[in-house]
Phi, psi and omega in degrees: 000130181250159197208109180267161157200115193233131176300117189220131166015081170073356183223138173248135221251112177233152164240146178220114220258123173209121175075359192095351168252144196273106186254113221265103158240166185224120171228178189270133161257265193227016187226109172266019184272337204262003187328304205293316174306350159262327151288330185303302166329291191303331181261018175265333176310311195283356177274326198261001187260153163257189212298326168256000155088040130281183198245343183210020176283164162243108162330314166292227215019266189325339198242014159321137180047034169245348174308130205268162184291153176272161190293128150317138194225098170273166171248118185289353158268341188210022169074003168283163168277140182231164204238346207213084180339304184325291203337309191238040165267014177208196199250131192315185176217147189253069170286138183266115161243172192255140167233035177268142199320348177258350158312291230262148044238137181245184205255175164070359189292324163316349201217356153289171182233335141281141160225092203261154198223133199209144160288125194230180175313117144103031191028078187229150175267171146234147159230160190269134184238143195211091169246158183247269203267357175236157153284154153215124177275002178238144177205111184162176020285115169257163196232180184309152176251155183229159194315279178340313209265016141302294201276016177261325220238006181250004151287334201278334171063067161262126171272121178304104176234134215203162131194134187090214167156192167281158168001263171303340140317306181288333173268334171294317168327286191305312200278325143358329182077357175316122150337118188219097202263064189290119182318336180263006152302317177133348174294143205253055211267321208257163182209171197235116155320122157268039198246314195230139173301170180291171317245075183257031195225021183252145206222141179273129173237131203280350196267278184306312172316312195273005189252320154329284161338306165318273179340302210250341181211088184270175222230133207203355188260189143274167171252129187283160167290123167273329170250176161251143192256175189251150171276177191292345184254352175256352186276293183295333180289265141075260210284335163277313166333276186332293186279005164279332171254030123305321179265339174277336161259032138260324186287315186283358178256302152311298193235068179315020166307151174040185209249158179268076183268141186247152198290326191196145182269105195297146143227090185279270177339051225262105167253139177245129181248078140308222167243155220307294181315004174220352176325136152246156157245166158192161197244112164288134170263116184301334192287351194233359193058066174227193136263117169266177201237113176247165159217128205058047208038085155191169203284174193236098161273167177247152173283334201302284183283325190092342165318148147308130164267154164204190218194133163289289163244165197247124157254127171251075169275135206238114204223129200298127173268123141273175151269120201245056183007023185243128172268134177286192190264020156255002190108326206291132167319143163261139197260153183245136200223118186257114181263001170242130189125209170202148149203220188276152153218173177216136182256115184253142185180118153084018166098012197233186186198139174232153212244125248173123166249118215264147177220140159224126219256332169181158231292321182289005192268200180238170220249132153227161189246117165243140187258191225285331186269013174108320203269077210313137177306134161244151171281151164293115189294145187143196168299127190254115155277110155284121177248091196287114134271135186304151152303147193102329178232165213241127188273150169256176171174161176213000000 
């Protein structure tokens, strides 16, 4: 029991805390004139006092800063942090853009959170653009979808957008059950560029696309994590790895004795030996930790912006090329990429390369990356390149 005594005009005013409750006297010396100013006093004491029987403490006062933070809200493709829950509450989008040299530079590719780049006829590339938690109000040139691209975009519960294809593309589409936003269905999500002739010039906004979409296929799931990301303390370990076998291999370039085994394998370097007119590079930047991204050595730009694309992480899944008998309207085979199964891959990151194996067990699952002990890889959050390479040909890097 605690016991206050506070001195007021002729009376002495006390409190006494017994049990959590506050109990109020007022007693009289010798002057009753001063009654009524003591009770006003005493009923101002009793508003302000609380449960622990100070006289002008707060409870909220006490539980200042103890209020817990609210949980971070990642994107679940690509590992950023989003302010707006909606952002990834909803159903991603699969775009097809074109990369043939009358493509570029093209637009909206910077505001994905995935990209897999697939060998199509005549060895010319394509890309799958896979958005979530960002817009592009501009998103092209987009083109035709090919057989691979089912098994790319249906763990992702993506809506497919595209137009058109061959026959039998289109018809594995309808039966496969994919969300399918084909621009030659008749949607009015695409528009035709006057800037570039037909046909590089049909172009997408990811805001129209999903809201078309929406109508005929509304979106009611989650979206799964596709990759596991590294956190802000894996990211610096990382990045001290690095610099640490930077420096044993400059003191072994200054002073070559004895032989140079490396702790890890640096890669400032990335060559993709596509076909001459789609070759990639990427340069790693140490100041931003990306990879910038060139093609046919000169930077890969977006038109929209002018920026350089890059890539957080670089993935090289390395994939058996068949012959799929589906012809293009020059004839040409459409190549078939078996992306369901396992095999090698190589993982860029932070400026390293991890030696790596890929599994995908069926088209709904997602694709994982484990390295030789078993241990699925996390990525650096940000933009992920996916680079399907046929077997036979071989990525290099220093």
């Amino acid at each position: 029991m605690t016991r206050n005594t506070l001195q007021i005009t002729g009376y002495v005013l006390t409190n006494r805390c017994l049990d959590g409750v506050l109990i109020m006297g007022l007693y009289e010396r010798r002057y009753r004139k001063g009654l009524i100013a003591g009770i006003s006093v005493l009923l101002f004491l009793m508003t302000a006092a609380v449960s622990g029987c100070s006289w002008f403490g707060s409870s909220e006062s006490k539980n200042k800063g103890t209020a817990k933070q609210p949980k971070a809200i990642t994107c679940p493709l690509c590992g950023m942090k989003v302010a707006d829950g909606s952002l990834i509450n909803r159903r991603p989008l699969a775009v097809k853009v074109e990369n043939d040299p009358a493509a570029r530079p093209q637009s909206g590719l910077d505001k994905a959170c995935v990209i897999y780049e697939e060998i199509t006829e005549g060895g010319i590339t394509r890309f799958m653009a896979i958005y979530l938690c960002h817009d592009a109000e501009v998103a092209g040139p987009v083109r035709s979808a090919r057989p691979v691209d089912i098994d790319l975009a249906s763990p992702f519960q993506a809506l497919l957008c595209h137009c058109g294809g061959a026959p039998p593309t289109i018809s594995a589409i309808k039966s496969s059950g994919i969300a399918d936003l084909d621009e030659q269905a008749g949607t009015g999500a695409y528009w035709r560029s006057r800037d570039r002739r037909a046909p590089h010039n049909l172009y997408a906004g990811t805001e129209r696309l999903r809201s078309d979409g929406n109508v005929k296929y509304p979106f009611e799931g989650e979206v799964g994590e596709a990759f596991r990301f590294l956190d802000d303390a894996g990211i610096e370990e990382l990045a001290r790895i690095r610099a640490e076998e930077a420096e044993r291999l400059a003191q072994h370039q200054a002073d070559p004795q004895g032989e140079y085994q490396p702790k890890v394998n640096l890669a400032n370097g990335i060559e993709i030996p596509y076909t001459k007119v789609c070759a990639v590079s990427y340069n790693y930047d140490t100041a931003t930790g990306r990879y910038l991204r060139f093609v046919r050595g000169v930077p890969h730009t977006d038109l929209t912006t002018g920026g350089q694309l890059t890539a957080d992480t670089v993935i090289v899944q390395y994939v058996v090329e068949s012959v799929s008998g589906i012809k293009d309207v020059m004839g040409a085979d459409t190549p078939d990429l078996g992306v369901v199964g396992s095999g090698r891959a190589q993982i860029f990151i932070m400026g390293q390369c991890i030696d790596a194996e890929w599994n995908k067990s069926s088209r709904q699952e997602y694709t994982r990356y484990y390295d030789y002990d078993g241990n699925e890889i996390q990525m650096k959050p940000g933009l992920v390149w996916v680079q399907l390479v046929p077997l036979g040909k071989e990525v290099t890097y220093q």
